[in-house]
C-alpha positions in Angstrom: 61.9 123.1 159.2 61.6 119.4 157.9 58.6 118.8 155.9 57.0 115.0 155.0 54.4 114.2 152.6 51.6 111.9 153.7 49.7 109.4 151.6 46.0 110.1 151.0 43.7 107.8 149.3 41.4 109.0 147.0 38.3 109.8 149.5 41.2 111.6 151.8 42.3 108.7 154.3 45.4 108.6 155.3 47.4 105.7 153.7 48.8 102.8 156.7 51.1 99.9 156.1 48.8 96.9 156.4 50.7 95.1 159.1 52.2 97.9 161.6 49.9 100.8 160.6 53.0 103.2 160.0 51.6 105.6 157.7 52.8 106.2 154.4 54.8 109.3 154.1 57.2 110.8 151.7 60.5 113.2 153.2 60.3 116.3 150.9 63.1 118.5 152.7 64.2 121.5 155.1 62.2 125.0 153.8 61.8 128.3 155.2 57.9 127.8 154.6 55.3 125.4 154.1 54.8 127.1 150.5 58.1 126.4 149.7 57.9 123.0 150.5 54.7 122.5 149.1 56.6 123.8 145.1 59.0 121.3 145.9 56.7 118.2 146.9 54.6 119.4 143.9 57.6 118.9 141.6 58.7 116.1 143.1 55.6 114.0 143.8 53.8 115.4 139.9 51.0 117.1 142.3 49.1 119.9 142.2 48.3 122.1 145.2 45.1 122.2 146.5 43.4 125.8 147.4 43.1 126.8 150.4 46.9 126.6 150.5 47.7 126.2 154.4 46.2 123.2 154.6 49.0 121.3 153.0 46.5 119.4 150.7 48.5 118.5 147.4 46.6 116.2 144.8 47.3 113.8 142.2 44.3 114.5 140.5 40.6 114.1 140.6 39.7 110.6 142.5 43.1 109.7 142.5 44.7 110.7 146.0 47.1 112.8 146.7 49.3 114.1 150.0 49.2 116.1 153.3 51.8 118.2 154.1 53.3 118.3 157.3 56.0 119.0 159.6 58.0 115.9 160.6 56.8 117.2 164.4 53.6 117.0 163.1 54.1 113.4 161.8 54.6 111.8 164.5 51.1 112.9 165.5 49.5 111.6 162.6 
């Protein structure tokens, strides 16, 4: 399954392009599981992962944002 990282802001809103409200969003790949993908986004996006684990909650550190993860069905929700 395809897996995307969305953009939070620090107090866990999502992140929107100011003109067309796309929101911000990061592809991270095609894994067997969300763990998986959530390693890789980690890696890739110098995150941490956020406890409880199925959430998909990654962070960039205390006050400072961090991601959502989500299937690429799922973004097109968001």
């Amino acid at each position: 399954m395809q897996y995307a990282a969305v953009a939070l802001c620090p107090d866990g809103g999502i992140v929107r392009h100011q003109d067309t409200q796309e929101v911000a969003n990061v592809l991270v790949g095609d894994f067997d599981s969300m763990l998986d993908a959530m390693n890789q986004a980690c890696r890739d996006l110098d995150c941490s992962v956020m406890h409880p684990v199925d959430k998909g909650i990654i962070s960039k550190g205390r006050g400072k944002g961090g991601f959502m993860l989500v299937t690429t069905q799922e973004l097109d929700e968001v």
